[in-house]
ZAMARGU-4260 file (C-alpha; in steps of 0.2 Angstrom, whole numbers, plus 5000, padded with zeros to 4 digits):
<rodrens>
0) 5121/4981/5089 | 5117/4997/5094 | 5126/5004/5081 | 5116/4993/5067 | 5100/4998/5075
5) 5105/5018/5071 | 5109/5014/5054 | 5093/5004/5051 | 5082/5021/5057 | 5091/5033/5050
10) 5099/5026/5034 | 5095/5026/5016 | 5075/5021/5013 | 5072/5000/5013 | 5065/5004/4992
15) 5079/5016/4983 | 5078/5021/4967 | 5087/5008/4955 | 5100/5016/4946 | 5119/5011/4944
20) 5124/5016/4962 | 5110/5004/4970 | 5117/4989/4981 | 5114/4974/4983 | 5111/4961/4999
25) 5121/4945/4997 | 5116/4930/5006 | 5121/4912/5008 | 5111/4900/5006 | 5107/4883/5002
30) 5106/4875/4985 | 5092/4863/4983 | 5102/4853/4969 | 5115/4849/4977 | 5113/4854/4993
35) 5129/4863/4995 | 5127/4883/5001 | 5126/4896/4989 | 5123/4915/4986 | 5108/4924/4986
40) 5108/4943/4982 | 5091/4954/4984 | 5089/4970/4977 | 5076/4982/4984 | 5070/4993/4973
45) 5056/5006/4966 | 5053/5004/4946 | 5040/5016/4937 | 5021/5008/4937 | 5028/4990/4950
50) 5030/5003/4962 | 5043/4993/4976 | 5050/4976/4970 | 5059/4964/4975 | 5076/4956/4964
55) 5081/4940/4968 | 5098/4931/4961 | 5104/4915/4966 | 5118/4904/4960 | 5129/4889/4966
60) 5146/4890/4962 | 5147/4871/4966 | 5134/4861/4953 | 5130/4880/4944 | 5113/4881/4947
65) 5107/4899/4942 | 5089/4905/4947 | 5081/4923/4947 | 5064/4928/4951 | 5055/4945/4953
70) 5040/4947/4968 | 5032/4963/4971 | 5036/4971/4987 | 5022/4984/4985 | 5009/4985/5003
75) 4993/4978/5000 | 4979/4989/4997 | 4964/4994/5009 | 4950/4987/4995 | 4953/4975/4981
80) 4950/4985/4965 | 4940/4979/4950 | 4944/4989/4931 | 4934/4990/4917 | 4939/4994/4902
85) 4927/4996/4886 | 4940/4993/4872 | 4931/5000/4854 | 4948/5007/4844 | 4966/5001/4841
90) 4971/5015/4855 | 4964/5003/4866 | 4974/4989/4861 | 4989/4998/4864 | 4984/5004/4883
95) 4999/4998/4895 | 4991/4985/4910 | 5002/4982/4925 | 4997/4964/4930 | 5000/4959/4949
100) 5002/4941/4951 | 4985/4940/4961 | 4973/4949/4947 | 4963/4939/4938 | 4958/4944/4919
105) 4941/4941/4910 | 4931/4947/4895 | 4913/4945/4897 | 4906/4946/4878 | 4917/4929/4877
110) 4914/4922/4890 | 4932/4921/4894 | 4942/4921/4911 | 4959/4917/4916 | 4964/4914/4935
115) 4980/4925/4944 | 4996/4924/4934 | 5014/4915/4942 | 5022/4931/4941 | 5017/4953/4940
120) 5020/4957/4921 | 5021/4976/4913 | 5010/4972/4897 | 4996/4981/4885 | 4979/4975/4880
125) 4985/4969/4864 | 5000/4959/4872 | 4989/4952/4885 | 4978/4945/4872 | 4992/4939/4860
130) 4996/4929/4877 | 4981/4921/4877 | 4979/4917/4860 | 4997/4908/4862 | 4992/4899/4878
135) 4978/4892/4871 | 4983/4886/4853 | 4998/4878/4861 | 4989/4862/4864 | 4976/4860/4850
140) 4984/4848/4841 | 4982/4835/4856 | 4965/4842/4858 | 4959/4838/4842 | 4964/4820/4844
145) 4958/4818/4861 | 4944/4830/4866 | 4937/4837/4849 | 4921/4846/4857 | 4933/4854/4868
150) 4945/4856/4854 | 4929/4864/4845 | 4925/4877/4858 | 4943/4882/4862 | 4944/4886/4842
155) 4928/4898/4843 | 4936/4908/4858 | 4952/4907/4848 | 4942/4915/4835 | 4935/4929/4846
160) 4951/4935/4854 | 4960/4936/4835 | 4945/4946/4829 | 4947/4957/4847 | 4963/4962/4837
165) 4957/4970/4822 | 4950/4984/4831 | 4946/5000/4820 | 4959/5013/4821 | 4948/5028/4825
170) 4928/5027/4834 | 4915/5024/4821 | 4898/5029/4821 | 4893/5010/4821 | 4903/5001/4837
175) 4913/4988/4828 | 4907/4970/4831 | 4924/4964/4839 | 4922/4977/4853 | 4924/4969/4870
180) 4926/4975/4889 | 4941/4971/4898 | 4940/4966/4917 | 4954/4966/4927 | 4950/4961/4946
185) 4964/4960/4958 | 4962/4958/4978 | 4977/4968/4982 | 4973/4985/4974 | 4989/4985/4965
190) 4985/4982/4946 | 4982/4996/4936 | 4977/5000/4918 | 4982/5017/4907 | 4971/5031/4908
195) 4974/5040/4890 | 4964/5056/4896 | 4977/5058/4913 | 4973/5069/4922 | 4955/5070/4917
200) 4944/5054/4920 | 4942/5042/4906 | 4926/5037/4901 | 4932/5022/4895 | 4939/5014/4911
205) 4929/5013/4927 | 4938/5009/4946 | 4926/5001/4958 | 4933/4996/4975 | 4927/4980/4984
210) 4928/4971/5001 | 4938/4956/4999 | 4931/4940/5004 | 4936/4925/5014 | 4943/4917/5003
215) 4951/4929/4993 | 4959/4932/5011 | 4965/4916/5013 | 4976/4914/4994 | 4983/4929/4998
220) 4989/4928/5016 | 4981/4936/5026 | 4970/4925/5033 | 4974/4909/5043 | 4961/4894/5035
225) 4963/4885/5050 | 4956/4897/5063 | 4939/4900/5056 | 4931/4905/5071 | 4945/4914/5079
230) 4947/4926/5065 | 4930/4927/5054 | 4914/4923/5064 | 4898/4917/5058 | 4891/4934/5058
235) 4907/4941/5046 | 4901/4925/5033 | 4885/4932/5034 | 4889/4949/5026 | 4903/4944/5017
240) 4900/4954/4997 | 4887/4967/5007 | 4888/4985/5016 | 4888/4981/5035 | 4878/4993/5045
245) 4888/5003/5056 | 4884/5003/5073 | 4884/5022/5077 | 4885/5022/5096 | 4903/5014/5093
250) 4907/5023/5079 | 4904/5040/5090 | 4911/5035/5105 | 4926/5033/5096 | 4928/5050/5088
255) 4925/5059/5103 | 4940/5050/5111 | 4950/5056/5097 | 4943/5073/5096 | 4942/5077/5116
260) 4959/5071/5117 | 4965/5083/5102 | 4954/5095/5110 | 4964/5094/5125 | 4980/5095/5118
265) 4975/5111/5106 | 4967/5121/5123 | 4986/5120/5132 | 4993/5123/5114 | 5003/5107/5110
270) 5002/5096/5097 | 4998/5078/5099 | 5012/5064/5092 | 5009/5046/5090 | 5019/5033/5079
275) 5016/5028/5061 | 5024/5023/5047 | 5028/5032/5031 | 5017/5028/5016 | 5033/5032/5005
280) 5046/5019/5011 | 5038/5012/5026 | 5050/5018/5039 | 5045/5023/5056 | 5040/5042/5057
285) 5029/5052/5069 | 5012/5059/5065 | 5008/5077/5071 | 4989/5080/5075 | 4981/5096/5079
290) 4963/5106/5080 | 4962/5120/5071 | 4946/5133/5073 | 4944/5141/5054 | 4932/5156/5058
295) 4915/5158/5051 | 4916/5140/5048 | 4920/5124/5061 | 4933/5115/5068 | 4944/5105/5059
300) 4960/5091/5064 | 4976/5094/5054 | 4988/5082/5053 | 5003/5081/5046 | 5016/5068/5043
305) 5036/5069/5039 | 5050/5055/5039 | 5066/5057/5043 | 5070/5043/5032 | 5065/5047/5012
310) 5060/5065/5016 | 5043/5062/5011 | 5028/5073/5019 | 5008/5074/5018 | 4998/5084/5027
315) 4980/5079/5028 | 4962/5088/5035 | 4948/5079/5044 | 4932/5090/5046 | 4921/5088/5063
320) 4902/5089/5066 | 4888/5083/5061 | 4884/5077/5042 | 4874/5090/5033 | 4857/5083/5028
325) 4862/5094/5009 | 4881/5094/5001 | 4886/5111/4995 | 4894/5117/4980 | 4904/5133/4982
330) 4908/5143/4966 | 4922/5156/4966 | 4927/5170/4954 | 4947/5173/4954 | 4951/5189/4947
335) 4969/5194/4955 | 4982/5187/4967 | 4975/5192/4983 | 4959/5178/4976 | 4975/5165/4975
340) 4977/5170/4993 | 4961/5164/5003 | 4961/5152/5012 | 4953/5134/5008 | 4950/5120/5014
345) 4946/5104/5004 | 4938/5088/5013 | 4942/5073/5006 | 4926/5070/5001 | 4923/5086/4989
350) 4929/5087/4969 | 4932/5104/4962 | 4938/5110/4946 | 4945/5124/4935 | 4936/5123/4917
355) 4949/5138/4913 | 4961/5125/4917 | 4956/5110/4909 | 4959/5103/4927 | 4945/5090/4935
360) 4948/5082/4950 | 4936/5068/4958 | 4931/5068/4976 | 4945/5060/4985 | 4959/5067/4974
365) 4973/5073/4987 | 4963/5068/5002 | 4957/5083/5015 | 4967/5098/5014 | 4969/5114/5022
370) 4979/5128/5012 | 4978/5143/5001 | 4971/5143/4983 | 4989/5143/4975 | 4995/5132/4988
375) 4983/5120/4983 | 4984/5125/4964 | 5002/5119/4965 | 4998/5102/4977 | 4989/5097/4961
380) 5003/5103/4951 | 5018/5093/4961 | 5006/5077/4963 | 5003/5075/4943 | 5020/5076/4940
385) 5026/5065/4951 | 5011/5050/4951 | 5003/5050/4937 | 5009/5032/4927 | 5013/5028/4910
390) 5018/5047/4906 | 5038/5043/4907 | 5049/5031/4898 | 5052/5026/4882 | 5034/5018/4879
395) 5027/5034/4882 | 5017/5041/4868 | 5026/5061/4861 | 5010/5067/4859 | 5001/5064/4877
400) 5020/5067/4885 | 5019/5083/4876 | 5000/5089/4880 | 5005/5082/4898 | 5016/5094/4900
405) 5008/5109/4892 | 4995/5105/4907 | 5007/5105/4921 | 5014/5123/4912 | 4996/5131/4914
410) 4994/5123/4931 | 5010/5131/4935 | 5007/5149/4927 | 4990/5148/4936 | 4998/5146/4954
415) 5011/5163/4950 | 4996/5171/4946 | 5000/5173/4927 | 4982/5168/4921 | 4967/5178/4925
420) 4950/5175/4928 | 4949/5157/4933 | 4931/5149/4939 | 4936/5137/4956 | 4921/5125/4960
425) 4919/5115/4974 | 4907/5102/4974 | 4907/5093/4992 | 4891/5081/4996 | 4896/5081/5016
430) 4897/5101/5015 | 4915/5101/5024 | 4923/5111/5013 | 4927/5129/5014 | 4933/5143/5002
435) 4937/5161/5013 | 4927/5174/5012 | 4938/5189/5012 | 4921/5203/5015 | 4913/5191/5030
440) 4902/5193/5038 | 4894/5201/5022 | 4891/5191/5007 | 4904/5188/4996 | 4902/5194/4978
445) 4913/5184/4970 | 4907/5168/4980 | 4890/5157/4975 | 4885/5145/4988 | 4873/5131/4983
450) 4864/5118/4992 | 4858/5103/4984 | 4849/5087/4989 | 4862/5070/4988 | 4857/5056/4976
455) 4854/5040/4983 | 4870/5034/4974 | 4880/5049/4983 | 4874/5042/4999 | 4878/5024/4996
460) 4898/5029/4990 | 4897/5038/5010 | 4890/5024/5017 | 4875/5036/5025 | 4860/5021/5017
465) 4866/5010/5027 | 4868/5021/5045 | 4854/5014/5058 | 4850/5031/5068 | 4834/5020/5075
470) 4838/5009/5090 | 4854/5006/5085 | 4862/4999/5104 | 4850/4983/5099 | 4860/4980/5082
475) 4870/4964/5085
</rodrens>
């Protein structure tokens, strides 16, 4: 026993890469045909774009019954996620979609929805539609007969999705008539539609996060309908689909727990270790948490994560203080090597850029982080070749595979100090973030630091609208 339980902590990762050497798990079990017992044999695995699944084989070598299934073995997200997608050109059409069994697809300008799928698919917009089309036209015949106004209006849809097909090739001045938006919303945060301008954003498709609902709780799991009052109070039904004000006297009494006792730990120079588990292949590791003074600057909470397992490791900064009434946008002149050597520190709420470099990160790109220029540089590097989707395989297009790759080259040149100057910007609405100022305390020449007012929609992605600072130990 003991034995199994040192192979099960440090053994292979529970989700291995599929190739010819992977393994399967046979089981015996019983066969709902004939009741007799036969073998089941589960395959975890990670494939490109599902992320972990889960294989499933079973057959009875008694009456011959053979069934397989596929079910995602991905962790739910934090936020449902909601994409839109404003398809105008046959390069749209041709966007891969991975489709998790709990997403939900609908087009607005048809008035068309259709509910969560049976199983995940790997599709593009043009299949998905081609679906569709065949779903529906399957049963018209009987329709015609039996319902002819539903018949009537099913034909009209038909109509719009075949016309949704014939997209022009190339953007015209004029938007074609058939263009239509594209909505795919799914609860667990693990659909995803291609972004043809990787690693730039794509003003095409928008990413909006959500709160799920009750309900939306309940059909996936993780929510018992039976203990309503248990688990979701009155008050919870009441601001179910809005911001919930946060009540700042628990909020703060919270962090200073965490931060006194990091404090603590920092002042007799140890470093604090509690359990977690790894985001890669969900095996028990330790997480390392220390306070770090950066001079000229504040305190800030490094913590660092490595399993033993996969061999995965993150490393990730949270800034202290108070929020600044004013973000700040730090601009930076890099004109040698000893400019790739300053320090930095990137909260996860700043997005920066390198126009030299083609490179345009949003806030929350890589979380907070704490490092050198290059060292950050290269993060950016190693995290676009190994995360971004749709950019390996055969389905992948020669032409963005190859600019893709000239990107991660310049990226890489950048970091060994081979192009020269670069322009770093940082553009952080909290003002956590840091670039070193290597002539402090004088003023850096190289260095432009701004101050600029948030916009309301700034301070409603932070959740600062919503902050009662006025009598806030009376909030329910």
């Amino acid at each position: 026993m003991a034995e199994e339980q040192t192979n099960a902590v440090s053994g292979n990762p529970l989700f291995q890469d599929l190739d010819a050497e992977a393994s399967a798990t046979e089981i015996e079990s019983l066969c709902m045909q004939c009741h007799q017992n036969g073998t089941t044999r589960l395959l975890l695995t990670r494939i490109p774009h599902f992320k972990s699944i889960i294989l499933m084989a079973f057959e009875c070598p008694h009456c011959g019954l053979k069934n397989n299934e596929v079910q995602s073995g991905e962790a739910i997200q934090e936020h449902g996620h909601t994409h839109e997608l404003r398809c105008t050109t046959k390069a749209d059409l041709n966007r891969q979609i991975v489709r998790n069994n709990t997403a939900s697809i609908s087009i607005p300008e048809f008035e068309f929805s259709a509910p969560p799928a049976t199983n995940s698919s790997l599709t593009t917009v043009e299949g998905l539609l081609s679906r569709f089309i065949e779903d529906l036209d399957g049963d018209q015949e009987q329709r015609k007969e039996v319902m002819p106004e539903v018949y009537q209006a099913i034909e009209v849809l038909l109509a719009k999705l075949r016309n949704a097909l014939t997209l022009p090739e190339e953007e015209e001045d004029m938007a074609s008539p058939f263009a239509f938006t594209l909505v795919v919303d799914d609860p667990s945060g693990n659909s995803y539609v291609e972004n043809l301008c990787a690693p730039d954003p794509d003003p095409k498709l928008k990413l909006h996060q959500y709160n799920r609902t009750r309900e939306q709780m309940i059909k996936m799991g993780l929510l018992n309908p039976d203990a309503d009052d248990a688990q979701w109070s009155e008050r919870e039904k009441e601001l179910v689909g809005q911001k919930r004000k946060l009540n700042i006297r628990e909020e703060m009494e919270a962090a200073k727990k965490v931060v006194r006792a990091v404090k603590e730990a920092s002042e007799m120079n140890e470093i604090l270790t509690f359990p977690a588990n790894c985001s890669s292949c969900n095996a028990p590791c330790d997480t390392r948490m220390q306070m770090v003074n950066i001079p000229h600057f504040q305190e800030v909470i490094i913590m660092s994560t490595t399993c033993a397992g996969c061999g995965y490791k993150s490393n990730e900064v949270k800034c202290g203080g108070a929020i600044s009434p004013k973000g700040k946008r730090i601009t930076l002149k890099i004109e040698d090597k000893d400019d790739l050597s300053r320090d930095i520190l990137k909260s996860e709420t700043s997005a920066f850029k390198v126009p030299e470099l083609d490179l345009d990160m949003l806030a929350g790109t890589l979380g907070g982080r704490f490092t050198t220029i290059e060292g950050l540089i290269r993060q950016v590097h190693d995290e676009l070749g190994s995360r971004i989707p749709f950019l390996e395989g055969d389905s992948a297009e020669a032409e963005r595979r190859v600019r893709f790759k000239n990107f991660l080259a310049k990226l890489e040149a950048a970091a060994d100090g081979q192009v020269f100057p670069l322009t770093l910007t940082l553009d952080d609405p909290m003002a956590h973030s840091y670039i070193q100022n290597i002539y402090a305390p004088d003023p850096d020449p190289n260095m432009l630091l701004e101050e600029y007012e948030r916009t309301f929609e700034q301070n409603e992605d932070l959740g600062l609208n919503d902050i009662n600072v006025d009598n806030y130990e009376q909030t329910a």
